[in-house]
C-alpha positions as CSV (number, residue, x, y, z in Angstrom):
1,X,87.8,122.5,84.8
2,X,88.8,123.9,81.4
3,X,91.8,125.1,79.7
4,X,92.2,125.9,76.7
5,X,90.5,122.5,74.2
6,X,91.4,120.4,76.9
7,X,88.4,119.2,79.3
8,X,90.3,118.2,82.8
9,X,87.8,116.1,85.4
10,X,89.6,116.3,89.1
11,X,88.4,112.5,90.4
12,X,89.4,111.8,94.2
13,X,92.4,108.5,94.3
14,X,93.8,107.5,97.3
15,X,97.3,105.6,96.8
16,X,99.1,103.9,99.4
17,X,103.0,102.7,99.1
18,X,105.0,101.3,101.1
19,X,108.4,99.0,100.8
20,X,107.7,96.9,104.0
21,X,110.8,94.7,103.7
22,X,109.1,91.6,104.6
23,X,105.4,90.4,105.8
24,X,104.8,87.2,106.4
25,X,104.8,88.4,110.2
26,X,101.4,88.0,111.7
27,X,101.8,90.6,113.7
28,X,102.4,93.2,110.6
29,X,99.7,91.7,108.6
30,X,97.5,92.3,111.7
31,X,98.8,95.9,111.1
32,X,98.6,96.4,107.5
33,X,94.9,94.5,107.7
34,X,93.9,97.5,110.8
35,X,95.3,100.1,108.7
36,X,94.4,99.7,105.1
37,X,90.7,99.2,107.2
38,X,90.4,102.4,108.9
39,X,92.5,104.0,105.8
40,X,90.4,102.2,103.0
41,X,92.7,103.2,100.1
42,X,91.8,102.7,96.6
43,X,95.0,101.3,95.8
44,X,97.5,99.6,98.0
45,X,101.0,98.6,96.6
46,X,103.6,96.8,98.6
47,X,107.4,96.4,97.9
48,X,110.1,93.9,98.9
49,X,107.4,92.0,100.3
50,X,109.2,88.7,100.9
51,X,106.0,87.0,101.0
52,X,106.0,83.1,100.7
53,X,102.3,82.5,100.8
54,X,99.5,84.8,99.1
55,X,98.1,87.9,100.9
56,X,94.6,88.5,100.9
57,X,92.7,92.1,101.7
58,X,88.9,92.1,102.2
59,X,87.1,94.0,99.3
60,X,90.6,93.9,97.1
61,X,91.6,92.9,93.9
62,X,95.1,92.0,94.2
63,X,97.9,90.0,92.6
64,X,101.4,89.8,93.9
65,X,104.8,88.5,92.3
66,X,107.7,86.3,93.8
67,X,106.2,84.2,96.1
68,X,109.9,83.4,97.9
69,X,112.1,85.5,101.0
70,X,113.3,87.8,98.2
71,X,112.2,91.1,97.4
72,X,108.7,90.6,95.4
73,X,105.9,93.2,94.8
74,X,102.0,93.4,95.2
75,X,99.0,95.9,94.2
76,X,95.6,95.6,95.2
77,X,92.4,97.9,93.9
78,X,89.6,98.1,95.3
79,X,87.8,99.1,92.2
80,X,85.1,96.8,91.6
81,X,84.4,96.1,88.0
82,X,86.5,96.9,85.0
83,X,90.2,96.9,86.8
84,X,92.8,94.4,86.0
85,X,96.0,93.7,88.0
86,X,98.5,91.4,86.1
87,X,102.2,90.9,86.9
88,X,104.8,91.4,84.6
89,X,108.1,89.5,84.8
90,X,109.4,89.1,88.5
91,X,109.2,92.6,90.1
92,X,106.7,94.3,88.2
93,X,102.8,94.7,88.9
94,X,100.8,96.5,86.0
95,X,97.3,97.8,87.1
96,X,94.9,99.4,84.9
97,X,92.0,100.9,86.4
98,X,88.7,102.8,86.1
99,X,89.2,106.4,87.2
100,X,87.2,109.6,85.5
101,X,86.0,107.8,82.8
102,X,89.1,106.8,81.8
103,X,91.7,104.1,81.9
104,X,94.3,104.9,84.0
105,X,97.8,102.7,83.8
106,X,99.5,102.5,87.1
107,X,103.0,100.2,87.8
108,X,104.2,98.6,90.7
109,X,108.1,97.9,90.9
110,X,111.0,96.4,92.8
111,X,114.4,96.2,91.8
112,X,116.7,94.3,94.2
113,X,119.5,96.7,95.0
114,X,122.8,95.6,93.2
């Protein structure tokens, strides 16, 4: 796709997002495991996650924040070379990621209400 100079390239992304205000439940991560599954998203980001252990996806790059029963944040990517996930400070989850032949910047944040 053109317009004008500027040379556009559509490239599919699928993004899901969801605040699921807490997970260590086994019977949500049974959930979230089935879904993302049938779904197969290329990027996942949770918020207020109140996770207190990590939380693994098959096939997933991930990296989460605030491993306590407070808010928190995580991103996984299932882009398999070149994609970095990194957290930044206590809420915030900075992925960069291969898309178009490009480098495409995408944050993840959770501020506690207040």
């Amino acid at each position: 796709m053109h317009s004008g100079n500027l040379s556009v390239t559509k490239v599919p992304l699928t993004v899901l997002m969801w605040n699921v205000r807490g997970i260590n439940a086994e019977k949500k991560q049974r959930y979230l495991h089935w879904f993302i599954g049938e779904q197969r998203p290329d990027i996942v980001m949770f918020n207020e996650t109140k996770l207190t252990s990590k939380l693994f996806l098959n096939g997933y790059h991930s990296h989460q924040t605030l491993l306590k029963r407070a808010g928190g944040c995580i991103t996984f990517t299932n882009f398999k070379h070149h994609s970095k996930v990194e957290a930044l400070g206590t809420y915030l989850n900075w992925s960069k990621v291969p898309l178009g032949g490009e480098e495409v910047h995408i944050l993840n944040m959770y501020l506690e209400p207040g």
